[in-house]
DSSP file (Angstrom, degrees, kcal/mol; ACC not computed):
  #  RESIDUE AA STRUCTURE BP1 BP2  ACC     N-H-->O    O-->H-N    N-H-->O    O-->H-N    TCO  KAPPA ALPHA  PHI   PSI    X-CA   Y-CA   Z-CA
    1    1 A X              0   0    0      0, 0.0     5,-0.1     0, 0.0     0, 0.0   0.000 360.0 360.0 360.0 132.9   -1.8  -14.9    5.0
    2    2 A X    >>  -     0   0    0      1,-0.1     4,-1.0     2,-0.0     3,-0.8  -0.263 360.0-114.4 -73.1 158.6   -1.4  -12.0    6.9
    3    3 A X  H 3> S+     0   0    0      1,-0.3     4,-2.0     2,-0.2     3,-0.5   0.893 114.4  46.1 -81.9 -17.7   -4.8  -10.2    8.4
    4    4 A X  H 3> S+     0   0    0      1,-0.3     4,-0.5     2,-0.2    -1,-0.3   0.490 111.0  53.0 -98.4  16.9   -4.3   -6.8    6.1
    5    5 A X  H <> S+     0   0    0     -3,-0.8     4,-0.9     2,-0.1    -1,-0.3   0.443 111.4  43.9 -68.8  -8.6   -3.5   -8.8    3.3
    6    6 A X  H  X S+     0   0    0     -4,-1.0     4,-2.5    -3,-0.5    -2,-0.2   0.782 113.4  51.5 -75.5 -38.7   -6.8  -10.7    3.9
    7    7 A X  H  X S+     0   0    0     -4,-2.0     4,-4.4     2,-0.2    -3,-0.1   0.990 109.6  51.2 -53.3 -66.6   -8.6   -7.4    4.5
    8    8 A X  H  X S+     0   0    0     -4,-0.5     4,-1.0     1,-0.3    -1,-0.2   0.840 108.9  48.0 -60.3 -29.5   -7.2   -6.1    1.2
    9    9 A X  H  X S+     0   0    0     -4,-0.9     4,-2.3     3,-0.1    -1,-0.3   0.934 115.9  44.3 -80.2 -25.8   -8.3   -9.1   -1.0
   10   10 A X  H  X S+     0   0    0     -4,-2.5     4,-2.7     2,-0.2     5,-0.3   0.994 114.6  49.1 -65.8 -37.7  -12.1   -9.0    0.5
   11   11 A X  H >< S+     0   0    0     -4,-4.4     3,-3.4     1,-0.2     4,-0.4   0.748 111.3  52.9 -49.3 -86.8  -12.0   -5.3    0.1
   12   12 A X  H 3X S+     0   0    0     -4,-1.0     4,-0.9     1,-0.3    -2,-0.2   0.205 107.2  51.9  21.5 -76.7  -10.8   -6.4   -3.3
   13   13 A X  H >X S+     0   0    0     -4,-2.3     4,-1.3     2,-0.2     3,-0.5   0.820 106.1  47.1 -14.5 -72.0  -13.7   -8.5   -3.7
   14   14 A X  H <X S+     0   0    0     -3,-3.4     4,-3.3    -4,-2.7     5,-0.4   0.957 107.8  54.3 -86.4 -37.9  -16.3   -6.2   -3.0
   15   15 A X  H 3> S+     0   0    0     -4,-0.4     4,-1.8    -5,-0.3    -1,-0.3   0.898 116.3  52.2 -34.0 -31.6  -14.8   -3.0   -5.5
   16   16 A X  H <X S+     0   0    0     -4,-0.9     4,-1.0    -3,-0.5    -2,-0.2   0.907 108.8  40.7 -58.3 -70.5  -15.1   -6.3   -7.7
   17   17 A X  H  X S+     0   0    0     -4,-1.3     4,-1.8    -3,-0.3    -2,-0.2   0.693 118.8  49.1 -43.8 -56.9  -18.7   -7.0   -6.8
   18   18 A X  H  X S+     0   0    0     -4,-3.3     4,-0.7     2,-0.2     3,-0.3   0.990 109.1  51.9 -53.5 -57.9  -19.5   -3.3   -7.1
   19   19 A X  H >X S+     0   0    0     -4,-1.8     4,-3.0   124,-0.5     3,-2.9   0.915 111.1  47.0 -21.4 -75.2  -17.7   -2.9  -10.6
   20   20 A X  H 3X S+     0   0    0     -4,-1.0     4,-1.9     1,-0.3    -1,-0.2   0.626 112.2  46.9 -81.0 -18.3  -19.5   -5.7  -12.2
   21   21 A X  H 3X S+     0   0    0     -4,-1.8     4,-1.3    -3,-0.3    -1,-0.3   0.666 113.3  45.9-102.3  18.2  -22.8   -4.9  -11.1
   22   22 A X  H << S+     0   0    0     -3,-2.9    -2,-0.2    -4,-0.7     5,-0.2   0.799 118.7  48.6 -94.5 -43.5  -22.4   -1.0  -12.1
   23   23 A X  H >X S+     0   0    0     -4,-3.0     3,-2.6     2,-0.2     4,-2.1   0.943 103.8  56.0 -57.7 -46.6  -20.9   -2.4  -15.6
   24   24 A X  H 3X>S+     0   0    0     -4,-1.9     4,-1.4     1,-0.3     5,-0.6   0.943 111.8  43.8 -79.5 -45.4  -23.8   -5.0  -16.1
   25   25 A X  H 3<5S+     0   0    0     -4,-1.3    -1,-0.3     3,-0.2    -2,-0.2   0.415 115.7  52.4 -59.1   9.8  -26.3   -1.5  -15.8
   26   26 A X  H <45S+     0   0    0     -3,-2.6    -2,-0.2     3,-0.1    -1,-0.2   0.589 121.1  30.6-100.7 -25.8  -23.6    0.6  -18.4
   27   27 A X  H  <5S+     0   0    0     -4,-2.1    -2,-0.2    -3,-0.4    -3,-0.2   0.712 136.8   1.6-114.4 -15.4  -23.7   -2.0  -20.9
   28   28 A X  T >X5S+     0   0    0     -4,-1.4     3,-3.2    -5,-0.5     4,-1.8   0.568 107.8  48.1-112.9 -94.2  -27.1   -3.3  -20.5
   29   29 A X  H 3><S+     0   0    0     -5,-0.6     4,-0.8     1,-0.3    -4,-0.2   0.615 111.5  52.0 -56.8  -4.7  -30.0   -2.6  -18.5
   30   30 A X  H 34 S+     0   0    0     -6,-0.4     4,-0.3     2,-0.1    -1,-0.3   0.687 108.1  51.3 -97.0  -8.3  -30.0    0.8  -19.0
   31   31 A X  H <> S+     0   0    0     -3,-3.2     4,-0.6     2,-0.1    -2,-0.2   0.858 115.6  46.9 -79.8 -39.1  -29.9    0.2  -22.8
   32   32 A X  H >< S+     0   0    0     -4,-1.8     3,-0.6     2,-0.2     4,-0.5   0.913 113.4  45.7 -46.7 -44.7  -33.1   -2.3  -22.2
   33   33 A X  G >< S+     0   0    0     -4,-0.8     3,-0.8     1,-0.4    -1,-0.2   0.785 109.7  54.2 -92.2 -32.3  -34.9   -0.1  -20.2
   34   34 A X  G 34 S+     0   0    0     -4,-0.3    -1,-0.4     1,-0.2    -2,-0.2   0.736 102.3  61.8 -75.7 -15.7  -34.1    2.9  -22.8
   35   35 A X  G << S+     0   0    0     -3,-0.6     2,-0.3    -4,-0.6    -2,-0.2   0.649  96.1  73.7 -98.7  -2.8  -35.6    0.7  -25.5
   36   36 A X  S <  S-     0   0    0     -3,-0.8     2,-0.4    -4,-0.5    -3,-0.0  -0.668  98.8 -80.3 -96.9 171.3  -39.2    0.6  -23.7
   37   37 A X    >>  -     0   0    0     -2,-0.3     3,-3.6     1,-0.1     2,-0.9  -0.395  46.5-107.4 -50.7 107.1  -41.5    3.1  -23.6
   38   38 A X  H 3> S+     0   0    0     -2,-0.4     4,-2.0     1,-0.3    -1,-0.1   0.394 114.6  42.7 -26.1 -31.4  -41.0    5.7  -21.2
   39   39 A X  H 3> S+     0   0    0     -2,-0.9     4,-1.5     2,-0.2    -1,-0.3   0.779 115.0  48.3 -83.2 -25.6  -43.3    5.2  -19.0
   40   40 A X  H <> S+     0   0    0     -3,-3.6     4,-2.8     2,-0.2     5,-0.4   0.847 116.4  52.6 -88.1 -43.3  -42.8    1.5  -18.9
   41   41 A X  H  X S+     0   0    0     -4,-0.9     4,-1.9     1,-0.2    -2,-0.2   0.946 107.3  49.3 -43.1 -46.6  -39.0    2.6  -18.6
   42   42 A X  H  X S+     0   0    0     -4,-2.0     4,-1.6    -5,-0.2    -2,-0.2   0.893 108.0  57.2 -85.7 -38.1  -39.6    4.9  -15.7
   43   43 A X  H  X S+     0   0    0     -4,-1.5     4,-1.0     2,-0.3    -1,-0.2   0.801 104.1  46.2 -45.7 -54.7  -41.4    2.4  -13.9
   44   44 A X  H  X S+     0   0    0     -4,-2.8     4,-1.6     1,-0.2    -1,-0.2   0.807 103.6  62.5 -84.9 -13.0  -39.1   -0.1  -13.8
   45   45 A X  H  X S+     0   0    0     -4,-1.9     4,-2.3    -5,-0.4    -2,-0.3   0.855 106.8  44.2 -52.5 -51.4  -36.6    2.0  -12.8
   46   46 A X  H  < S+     0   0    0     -4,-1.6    -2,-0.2    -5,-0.2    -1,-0.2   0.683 103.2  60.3 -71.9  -5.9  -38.2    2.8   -9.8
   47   47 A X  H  < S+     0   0    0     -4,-1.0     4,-0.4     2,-0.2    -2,-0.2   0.620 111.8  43.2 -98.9 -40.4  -39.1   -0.3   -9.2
   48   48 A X  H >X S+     0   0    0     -4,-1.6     4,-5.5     2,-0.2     3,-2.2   0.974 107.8  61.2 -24.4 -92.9  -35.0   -0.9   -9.3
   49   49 A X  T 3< S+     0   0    0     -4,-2.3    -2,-0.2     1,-0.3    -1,-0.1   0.417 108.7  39.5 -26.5 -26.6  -34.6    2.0   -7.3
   50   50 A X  T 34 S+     0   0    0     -5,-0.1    -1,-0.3     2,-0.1    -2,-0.2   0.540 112.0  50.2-120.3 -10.1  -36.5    0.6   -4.6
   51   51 A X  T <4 S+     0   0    0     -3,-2.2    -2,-0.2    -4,-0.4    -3,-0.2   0.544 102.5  63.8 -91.3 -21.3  -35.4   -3.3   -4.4
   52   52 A X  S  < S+     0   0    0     -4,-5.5     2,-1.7     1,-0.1     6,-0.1   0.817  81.0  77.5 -74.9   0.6  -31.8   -2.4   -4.4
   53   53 A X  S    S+     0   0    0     -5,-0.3     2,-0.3     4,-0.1    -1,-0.1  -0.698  79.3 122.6 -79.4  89.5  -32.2   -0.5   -0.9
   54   54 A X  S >> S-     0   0    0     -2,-1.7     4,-1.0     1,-0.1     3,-0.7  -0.957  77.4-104.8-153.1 153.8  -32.1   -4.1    0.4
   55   55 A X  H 3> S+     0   0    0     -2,-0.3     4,-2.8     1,-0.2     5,-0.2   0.736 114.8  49.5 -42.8 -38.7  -29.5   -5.8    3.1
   56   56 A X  H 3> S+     0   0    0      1,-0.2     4,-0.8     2,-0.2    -1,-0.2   0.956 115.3  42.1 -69.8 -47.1  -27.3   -7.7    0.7
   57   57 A X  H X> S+     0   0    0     -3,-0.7     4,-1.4     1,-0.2     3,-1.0   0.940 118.8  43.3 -61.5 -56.8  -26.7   -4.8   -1.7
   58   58 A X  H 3X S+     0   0    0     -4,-1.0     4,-1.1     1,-0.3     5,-0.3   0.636 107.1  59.5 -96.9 -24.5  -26.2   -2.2    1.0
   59   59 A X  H 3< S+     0   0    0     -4,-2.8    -1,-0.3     3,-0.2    -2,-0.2   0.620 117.9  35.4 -81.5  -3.9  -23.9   -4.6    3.3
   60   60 A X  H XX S+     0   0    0     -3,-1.0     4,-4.2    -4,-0.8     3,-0.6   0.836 117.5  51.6 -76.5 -84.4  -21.4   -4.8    0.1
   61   61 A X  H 3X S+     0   0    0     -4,-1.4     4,-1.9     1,-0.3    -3,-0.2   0.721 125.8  18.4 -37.2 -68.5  -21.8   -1.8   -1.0
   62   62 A X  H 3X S+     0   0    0     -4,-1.1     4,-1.2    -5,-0.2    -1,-0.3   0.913 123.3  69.3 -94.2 -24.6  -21.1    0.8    2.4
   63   63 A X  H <> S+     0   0    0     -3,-0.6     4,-3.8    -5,-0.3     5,-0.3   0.867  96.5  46.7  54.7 -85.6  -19.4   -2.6    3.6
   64   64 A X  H  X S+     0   0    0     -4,-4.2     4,-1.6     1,-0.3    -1,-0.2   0.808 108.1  58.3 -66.2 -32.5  -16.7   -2.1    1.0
   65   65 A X  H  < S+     0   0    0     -4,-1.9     4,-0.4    -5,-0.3    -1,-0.3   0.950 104.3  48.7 -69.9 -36.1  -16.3    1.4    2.1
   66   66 A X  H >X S+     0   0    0     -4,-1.2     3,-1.5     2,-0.3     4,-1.5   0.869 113.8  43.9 -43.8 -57.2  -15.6    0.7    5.5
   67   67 A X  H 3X S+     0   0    0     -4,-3.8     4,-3.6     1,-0.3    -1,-0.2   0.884 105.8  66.9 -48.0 -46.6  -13.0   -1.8    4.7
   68   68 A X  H 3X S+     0   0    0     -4,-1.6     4,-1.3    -5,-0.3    -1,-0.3   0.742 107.3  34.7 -49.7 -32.8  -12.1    0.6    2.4
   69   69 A X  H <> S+     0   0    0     -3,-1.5     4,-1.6    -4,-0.4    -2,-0.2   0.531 110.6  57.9 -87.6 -23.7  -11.1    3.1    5.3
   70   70 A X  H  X>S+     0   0    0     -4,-1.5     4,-4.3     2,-0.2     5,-0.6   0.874 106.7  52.0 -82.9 -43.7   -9.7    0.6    7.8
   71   71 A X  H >X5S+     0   0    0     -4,-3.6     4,-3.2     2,-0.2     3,-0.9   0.892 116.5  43.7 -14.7 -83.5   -7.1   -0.4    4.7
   72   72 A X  H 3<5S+     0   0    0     -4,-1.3    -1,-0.2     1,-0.3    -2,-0.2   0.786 118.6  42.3 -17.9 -62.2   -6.3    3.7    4.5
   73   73 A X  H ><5S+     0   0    0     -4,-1.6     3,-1.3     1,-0.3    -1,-0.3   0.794 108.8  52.0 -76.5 -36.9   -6.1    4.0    7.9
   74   74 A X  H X<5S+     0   0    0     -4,-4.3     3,-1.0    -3,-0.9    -1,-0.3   0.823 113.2  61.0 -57.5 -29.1   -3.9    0.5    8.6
   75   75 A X  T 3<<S+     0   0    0     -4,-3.2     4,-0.4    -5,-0.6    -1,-0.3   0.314  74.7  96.0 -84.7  14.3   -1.7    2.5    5.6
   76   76 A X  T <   +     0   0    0     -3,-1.3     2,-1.4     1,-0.2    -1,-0.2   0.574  56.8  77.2 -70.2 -38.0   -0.9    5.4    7.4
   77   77 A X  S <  S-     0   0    0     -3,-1.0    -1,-0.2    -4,-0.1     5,-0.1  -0.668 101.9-125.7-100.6  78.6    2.3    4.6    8.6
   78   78 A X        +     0   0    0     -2,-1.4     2,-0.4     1,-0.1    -2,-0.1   0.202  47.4 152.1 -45.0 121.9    3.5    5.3    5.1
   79   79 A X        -     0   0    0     -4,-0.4     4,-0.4     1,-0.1    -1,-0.1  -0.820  52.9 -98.7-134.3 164.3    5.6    2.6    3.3
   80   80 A X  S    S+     0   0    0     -2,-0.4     4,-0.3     1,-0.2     3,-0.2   0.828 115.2  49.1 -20.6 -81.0    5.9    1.9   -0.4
   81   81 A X  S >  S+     0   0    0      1,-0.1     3,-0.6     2,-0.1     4,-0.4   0.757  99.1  70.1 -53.4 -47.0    3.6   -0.8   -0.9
   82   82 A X  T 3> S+     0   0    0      1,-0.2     4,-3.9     2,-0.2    -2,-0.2   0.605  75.8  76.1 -71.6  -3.0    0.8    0.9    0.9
   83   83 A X  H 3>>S+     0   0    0     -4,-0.4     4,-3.6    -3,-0.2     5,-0.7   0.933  95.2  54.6 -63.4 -38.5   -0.1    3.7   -1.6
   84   84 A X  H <>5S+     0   0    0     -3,-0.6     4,-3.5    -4,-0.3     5,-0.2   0.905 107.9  47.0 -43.3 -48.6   -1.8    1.1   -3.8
   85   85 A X  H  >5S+     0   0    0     -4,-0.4     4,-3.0     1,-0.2     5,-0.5   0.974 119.1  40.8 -99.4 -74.6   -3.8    0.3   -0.6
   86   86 A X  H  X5S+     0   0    0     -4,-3.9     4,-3.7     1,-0.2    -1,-0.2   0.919 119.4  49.4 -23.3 -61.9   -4.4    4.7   -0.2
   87   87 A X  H  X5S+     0   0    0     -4,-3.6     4,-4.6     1,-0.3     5,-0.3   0.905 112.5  42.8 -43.9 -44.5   -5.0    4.8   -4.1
   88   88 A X  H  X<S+     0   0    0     -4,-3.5     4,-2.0    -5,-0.7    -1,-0.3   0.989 119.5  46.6 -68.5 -50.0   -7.6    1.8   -4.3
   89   89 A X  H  X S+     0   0    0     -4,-3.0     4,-1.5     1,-0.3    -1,-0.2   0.828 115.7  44.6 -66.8 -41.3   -9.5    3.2   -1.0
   90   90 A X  H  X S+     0   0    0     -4,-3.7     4,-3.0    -5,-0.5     5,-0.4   0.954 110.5  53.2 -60.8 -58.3   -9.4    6.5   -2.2
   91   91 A X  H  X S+     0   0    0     -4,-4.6     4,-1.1     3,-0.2     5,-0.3   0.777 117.2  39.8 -16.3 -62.2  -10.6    5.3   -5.8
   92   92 A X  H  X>S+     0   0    0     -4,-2.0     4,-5.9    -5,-0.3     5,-1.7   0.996 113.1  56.0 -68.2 -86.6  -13.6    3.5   -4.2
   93   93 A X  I  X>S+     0   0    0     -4,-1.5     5,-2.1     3,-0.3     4,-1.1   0.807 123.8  20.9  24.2-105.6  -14.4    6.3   -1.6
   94   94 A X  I  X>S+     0   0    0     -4,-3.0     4,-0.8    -5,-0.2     5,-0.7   0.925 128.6  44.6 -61.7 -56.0  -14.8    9.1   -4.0
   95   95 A X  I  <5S+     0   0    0     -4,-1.1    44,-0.4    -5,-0.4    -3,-0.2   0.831 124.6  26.9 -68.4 -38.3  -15.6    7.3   -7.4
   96   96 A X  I  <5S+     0   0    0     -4,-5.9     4,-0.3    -5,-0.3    -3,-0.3   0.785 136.3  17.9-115.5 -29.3  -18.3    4.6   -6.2
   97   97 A X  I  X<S+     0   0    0     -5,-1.7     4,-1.5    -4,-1.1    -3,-0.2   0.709 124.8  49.5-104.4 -10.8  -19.9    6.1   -3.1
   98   98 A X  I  X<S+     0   0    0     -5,-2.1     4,-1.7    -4,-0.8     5,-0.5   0.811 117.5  43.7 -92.8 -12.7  -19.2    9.7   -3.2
   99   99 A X  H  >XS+     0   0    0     -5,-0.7     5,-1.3    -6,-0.5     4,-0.9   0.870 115.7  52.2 -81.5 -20.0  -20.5    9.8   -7.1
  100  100 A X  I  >>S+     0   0    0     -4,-0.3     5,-2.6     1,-0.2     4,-0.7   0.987 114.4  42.9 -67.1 -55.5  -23.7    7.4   -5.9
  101  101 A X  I  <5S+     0   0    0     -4,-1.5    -1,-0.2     1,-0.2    -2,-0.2   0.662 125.9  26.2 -61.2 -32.3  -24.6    9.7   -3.3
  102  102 A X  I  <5S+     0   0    0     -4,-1.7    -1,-0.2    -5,-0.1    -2,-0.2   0.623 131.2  31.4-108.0 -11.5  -24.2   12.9   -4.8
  103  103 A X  I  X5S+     0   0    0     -4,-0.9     4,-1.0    -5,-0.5    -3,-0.2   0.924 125.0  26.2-101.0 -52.5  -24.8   12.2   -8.3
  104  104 A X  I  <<S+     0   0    0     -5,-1.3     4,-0.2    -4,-0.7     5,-0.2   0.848 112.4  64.0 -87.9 -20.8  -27.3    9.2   -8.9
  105  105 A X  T  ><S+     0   0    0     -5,-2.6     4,-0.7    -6,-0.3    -1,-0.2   0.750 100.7  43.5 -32.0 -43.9  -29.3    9.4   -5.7
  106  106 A X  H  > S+     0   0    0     -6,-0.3     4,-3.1     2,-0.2    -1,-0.2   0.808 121.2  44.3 -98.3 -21.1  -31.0   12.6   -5.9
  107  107 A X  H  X S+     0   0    0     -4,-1.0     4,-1.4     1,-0.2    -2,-0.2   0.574 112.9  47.7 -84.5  11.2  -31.8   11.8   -9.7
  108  108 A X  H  > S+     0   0    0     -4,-0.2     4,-3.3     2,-0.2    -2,-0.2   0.684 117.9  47.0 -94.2 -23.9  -32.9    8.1   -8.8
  109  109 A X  H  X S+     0   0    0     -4,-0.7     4,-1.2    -5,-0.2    -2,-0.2   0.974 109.7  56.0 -71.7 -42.3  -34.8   10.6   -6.1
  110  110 A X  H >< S+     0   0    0     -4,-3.1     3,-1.5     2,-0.2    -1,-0.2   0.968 110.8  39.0 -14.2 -89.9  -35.9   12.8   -9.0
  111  111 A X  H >< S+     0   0    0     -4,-1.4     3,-2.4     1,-0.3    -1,-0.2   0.734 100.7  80.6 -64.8 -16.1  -37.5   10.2  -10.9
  112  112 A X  H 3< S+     0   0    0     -4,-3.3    -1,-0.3     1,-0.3    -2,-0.2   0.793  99.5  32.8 -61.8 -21.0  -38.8    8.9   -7.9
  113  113 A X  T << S+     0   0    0     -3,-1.5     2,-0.8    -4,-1.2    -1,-0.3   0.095  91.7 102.0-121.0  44.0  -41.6   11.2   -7.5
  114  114 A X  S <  S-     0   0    0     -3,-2.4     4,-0.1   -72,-0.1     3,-0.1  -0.907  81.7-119.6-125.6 114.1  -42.3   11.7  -11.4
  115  115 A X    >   -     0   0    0     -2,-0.8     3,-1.6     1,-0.1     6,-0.2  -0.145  15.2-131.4 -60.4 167.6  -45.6    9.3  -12.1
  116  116 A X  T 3  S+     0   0    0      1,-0.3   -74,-0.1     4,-0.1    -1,-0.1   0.980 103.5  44.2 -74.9 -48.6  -44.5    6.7  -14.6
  117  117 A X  T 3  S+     0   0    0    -78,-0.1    -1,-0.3    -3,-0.1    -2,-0.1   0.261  88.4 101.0 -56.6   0.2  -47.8    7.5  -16.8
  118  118 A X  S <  S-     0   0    0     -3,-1.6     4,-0.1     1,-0.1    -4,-0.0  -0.052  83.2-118.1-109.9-148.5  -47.8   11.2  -16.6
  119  119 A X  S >  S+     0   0    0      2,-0.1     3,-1.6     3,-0.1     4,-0.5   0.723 116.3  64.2-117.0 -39.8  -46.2   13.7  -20.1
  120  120 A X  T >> S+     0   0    0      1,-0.2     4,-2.9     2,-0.1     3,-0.5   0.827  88.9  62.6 -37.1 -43.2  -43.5   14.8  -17.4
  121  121 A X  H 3> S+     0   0    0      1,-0.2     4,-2.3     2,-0.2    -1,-0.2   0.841  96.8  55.4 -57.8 -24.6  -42.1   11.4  -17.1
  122  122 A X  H <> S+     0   0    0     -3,-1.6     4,-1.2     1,-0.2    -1,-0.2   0.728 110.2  45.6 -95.2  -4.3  -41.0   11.3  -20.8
  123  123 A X  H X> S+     0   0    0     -3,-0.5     4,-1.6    -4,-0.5     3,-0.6   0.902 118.0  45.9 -72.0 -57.9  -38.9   14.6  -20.3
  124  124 A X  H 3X S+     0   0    0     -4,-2.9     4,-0.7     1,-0.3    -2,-0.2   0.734 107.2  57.8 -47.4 -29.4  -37.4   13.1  -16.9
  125  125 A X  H >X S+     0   0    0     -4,-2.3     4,-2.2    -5,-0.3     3,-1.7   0.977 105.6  46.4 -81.8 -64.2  -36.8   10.0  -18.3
  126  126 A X  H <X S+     0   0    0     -4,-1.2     4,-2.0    -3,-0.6     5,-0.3   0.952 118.6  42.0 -36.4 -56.6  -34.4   11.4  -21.2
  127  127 A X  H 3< S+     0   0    0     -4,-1.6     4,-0.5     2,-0.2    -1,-0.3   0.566 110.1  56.8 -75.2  -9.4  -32.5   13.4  -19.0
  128  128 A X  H XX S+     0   0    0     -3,-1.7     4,-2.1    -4,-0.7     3,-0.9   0.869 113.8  45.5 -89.1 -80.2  -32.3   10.7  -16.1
  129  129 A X  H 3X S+     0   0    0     -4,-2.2     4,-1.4     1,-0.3    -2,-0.2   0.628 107.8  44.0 -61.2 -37.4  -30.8    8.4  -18.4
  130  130 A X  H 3X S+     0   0    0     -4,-2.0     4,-2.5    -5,-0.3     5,-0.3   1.000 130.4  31.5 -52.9 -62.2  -28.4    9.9  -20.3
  131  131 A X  H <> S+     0   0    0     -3,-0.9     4,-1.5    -4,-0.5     3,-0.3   0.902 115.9  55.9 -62.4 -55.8  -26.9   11.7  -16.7
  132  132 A X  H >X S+     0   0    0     -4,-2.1     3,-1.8     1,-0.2     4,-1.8   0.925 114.3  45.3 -51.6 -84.6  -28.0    8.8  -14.6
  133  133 A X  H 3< S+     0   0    0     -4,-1.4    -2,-0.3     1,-0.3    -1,-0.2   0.275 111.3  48.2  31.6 -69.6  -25.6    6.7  -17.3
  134  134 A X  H >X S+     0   0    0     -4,-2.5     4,-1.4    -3,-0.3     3,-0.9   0.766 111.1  49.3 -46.7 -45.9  -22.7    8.9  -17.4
  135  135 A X  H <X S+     0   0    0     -3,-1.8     4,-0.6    -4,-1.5     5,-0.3   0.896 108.4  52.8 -95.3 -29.2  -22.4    9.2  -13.9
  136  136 A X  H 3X S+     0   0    0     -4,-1.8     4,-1.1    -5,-0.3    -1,-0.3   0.759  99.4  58.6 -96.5  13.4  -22.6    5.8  -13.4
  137  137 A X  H <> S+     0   0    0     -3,-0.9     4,-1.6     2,-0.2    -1,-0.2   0.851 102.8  62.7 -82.2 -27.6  -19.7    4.9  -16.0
  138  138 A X  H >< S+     0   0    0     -4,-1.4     3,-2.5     2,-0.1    -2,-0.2   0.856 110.1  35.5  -4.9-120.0  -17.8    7.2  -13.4
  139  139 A X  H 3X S+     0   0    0     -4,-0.6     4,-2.2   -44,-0.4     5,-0.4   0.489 113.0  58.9 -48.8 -50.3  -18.5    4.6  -10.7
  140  140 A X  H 3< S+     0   0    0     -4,-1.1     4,-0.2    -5,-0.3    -1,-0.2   0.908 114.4  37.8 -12.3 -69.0  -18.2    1.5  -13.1
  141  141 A X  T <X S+     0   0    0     -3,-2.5     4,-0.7    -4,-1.6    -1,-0.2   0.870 114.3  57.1 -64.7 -44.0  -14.6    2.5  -13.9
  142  142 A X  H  > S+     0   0    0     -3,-0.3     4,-2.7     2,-0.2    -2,-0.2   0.775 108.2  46.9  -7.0 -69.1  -13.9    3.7  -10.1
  143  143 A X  H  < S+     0   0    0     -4,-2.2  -124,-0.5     2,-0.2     4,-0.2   0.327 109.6  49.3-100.1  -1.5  -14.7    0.3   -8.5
  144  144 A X  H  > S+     0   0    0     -5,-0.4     4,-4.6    -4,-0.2    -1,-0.2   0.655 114.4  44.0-113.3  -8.3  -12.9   -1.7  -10.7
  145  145 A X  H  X S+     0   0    0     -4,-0.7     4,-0.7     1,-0.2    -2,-0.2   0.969 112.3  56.9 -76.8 -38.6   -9.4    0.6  -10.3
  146  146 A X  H >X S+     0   0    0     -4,-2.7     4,-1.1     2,-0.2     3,-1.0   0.854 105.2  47.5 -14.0 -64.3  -10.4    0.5   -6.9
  147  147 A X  H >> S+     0   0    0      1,-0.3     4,-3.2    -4,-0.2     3,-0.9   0.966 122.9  33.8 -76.1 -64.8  -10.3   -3.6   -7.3
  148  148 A X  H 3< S+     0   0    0     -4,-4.6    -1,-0.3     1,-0.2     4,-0.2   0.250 109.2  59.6-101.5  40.5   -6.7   -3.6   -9.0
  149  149 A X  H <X S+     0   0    0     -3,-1.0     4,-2.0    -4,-0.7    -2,-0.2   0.567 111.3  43.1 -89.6 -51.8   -5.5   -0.9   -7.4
  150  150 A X  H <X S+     0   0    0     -4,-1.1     4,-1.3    -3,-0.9    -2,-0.2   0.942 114.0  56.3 -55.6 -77.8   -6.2   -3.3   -3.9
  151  151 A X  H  < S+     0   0    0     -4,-3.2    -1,-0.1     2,-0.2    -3,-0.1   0.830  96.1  53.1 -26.0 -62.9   -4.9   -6.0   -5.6
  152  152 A X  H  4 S+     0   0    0     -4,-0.2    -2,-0.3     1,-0.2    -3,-0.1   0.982 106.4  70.1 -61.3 -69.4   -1.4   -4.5   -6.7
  153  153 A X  H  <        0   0    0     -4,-2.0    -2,-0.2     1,-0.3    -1,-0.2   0.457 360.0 360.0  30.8 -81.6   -1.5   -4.1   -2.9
  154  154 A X     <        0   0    0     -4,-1.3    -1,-0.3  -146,-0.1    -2,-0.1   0.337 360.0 360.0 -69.6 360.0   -1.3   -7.5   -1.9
């Protein structure tokens, strides 16, 4: 196996890894978390919000972008086969870190400083989730064309 086809399945991987755990909050926990009570909602959401800043998460996650850019950059010297390689990088890039950072960050930062107990919380809390939600079926959908985008690649 060649090293940029090894490169391209680990990126692979982690768009993979990203995907499934952005799907398992689209299809789940944010439907759980909408069915308690706000305040009990908003709590554990921040409570989220502050154990996913944690090594493992955050070496996939900006990880996968990197890889994601040496791909691009190995693809430069434009051939055929290497748009998948552009597409998937690109995909990832913009759809799963540029939407985390500018879209669910400053409302995970939002909720962060709305107490969980307080009459405010139960506004924030609608409006986090629905928006919070959307944006992150954006990244969901992103990081797994990202994956077989990478894939056709190889």
């Amino acid at each position: 196996m060649s090293f940029v086809m090894g490169l391209t399945v680990v990126t692979a991987m982690g768009c993979g890894l990203i995907a499934g755990l952005f799907f398992a909050f689209s299809v789940a926990v944010m439907d759980a978390l909408g069915q308690l009570a706000p305040s009990d909602g908003v709590a554990a959401m921040q409570r989220i919000n502050r154990v996913i800043v944690n090594p493992v998460f955050l070496g996939v996650f900006f990880g996968t972008g990197a890889l994601c850019l040496a791909l691009m950059m190995i693809a430069v010297p434009w051939r055929g086969d290497t748009v998948w390689l552009v597409l998937g990088g690109v995909l990832y890039l913009v759809g799963s870190l540029g939407i985390t950072l500018i879209c669910n960050v400053p409302l995970n930062n939002r909720l962060a400083r709305v107490p969980a107990d307080s009459l405010e919380a139960d506004i924030v809390w609608a409006d986090y989730r629905a928006r919070w939600t959307r944006w992150n079926h954006v990244r969901t959908v992103s990081s797994l064309l990202a994956s077989a985008s990478l894939v056709l690649g190889v």
